[in-house]
C-alpha positions as CSV (number, residue, x, y, z in Angstrom):
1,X,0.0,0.0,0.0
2,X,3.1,2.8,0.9
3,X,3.9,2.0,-2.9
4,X,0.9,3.0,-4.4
5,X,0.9,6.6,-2.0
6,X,4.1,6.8,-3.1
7,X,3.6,6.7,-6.9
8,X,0.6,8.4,-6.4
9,X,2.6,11.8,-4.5
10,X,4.8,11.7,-7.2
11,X,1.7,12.4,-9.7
12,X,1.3,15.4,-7.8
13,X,2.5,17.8,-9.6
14,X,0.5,16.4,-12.9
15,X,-3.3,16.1,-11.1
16,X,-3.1,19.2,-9.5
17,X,-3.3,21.7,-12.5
18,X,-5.7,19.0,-13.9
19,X,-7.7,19.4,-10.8
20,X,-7.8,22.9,-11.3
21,X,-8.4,23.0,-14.8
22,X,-11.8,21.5,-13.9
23,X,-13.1,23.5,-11.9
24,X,-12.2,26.3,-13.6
25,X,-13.9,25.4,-16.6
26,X,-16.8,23.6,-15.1
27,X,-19.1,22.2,-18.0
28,X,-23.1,20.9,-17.2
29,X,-24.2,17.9,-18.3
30,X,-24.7,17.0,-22.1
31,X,-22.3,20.2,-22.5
32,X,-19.1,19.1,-21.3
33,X,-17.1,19.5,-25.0
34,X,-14.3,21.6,-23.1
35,X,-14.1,18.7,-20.7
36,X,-13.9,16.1,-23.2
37,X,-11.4,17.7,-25.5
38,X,-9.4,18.2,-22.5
39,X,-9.3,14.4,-21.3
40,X,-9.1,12.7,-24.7
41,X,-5.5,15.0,-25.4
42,X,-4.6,13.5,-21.6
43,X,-5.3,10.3,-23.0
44,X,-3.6,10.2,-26.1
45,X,-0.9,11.6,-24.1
46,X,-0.5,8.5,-21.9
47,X,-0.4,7.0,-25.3
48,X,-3.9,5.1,-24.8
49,X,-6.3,3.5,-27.8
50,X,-9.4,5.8,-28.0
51,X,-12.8,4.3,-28.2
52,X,-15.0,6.0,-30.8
53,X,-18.1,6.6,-28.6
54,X,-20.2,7.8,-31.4
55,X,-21.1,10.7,-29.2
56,X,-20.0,14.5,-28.8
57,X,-19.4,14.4,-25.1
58,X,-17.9,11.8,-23.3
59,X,-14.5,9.7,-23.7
60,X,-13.0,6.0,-23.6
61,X,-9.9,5.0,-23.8
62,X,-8.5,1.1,-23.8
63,X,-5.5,0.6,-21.4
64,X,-4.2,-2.9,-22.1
65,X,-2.2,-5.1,-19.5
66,X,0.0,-7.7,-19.3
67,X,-2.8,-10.3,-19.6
68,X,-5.6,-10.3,-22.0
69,X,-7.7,-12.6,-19.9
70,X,-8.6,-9.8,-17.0
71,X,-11.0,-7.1,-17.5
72,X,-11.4,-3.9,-15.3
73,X,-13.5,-0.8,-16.0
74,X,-13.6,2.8,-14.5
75,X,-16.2,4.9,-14.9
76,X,-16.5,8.6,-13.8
77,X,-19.0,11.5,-14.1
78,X,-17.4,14.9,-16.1
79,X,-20.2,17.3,-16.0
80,X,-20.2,20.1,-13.2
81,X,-22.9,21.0,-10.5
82,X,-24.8,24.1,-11.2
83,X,-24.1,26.0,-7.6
84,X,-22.4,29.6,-6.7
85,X,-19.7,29.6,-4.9
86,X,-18.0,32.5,-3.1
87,X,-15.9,35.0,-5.1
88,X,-12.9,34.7,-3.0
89,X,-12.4,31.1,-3.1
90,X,-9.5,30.0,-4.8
91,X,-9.5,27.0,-6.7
């Protein structure tokens, strides 16, 4: 378990700016185009096979392993929540 903190410390400096990226451009649902062009370019930078989704929003990417007889799948929600938030908070 201390390896996977460890490798995931030293992403740091990569999720960060991601993070922030977000929520600076938060996107609603159905709408997210920003959002998508912005993870498929993170993808194809990790050098992974995009899935053609037939869809304008959204994205899929095929990370193969060492062994072609396991499956795993990740799934995660892009669009932002319509709410206000204070003027001074920094993101």
């Amino acid at each position: 378990m201390d390896k996977i903190f460890s490798e995931a410390n030293a992403l740091t400096d990569v999720l960060i700016p991601i993070f922030h990226h977000f929520h600076r451009f938060p996107e609603l649902s159905f709408k997210e185009f920003e959002t998508t062009r912005f993870i498929r370019e993170e993808l194809k930078r990790l050098d992974l096979d995009i899935l053609d989704l037939g869809m304008e929003t959204g994205v899929a990417a095929l990370l193969k392993g060492k062994h072609s007889n396991r499956l795993a799948a990740l799934r995660a929600d892009m669009d932002a929540v319509p709410v206000t938030e204070d003027e001074g908070h920094a993101v």
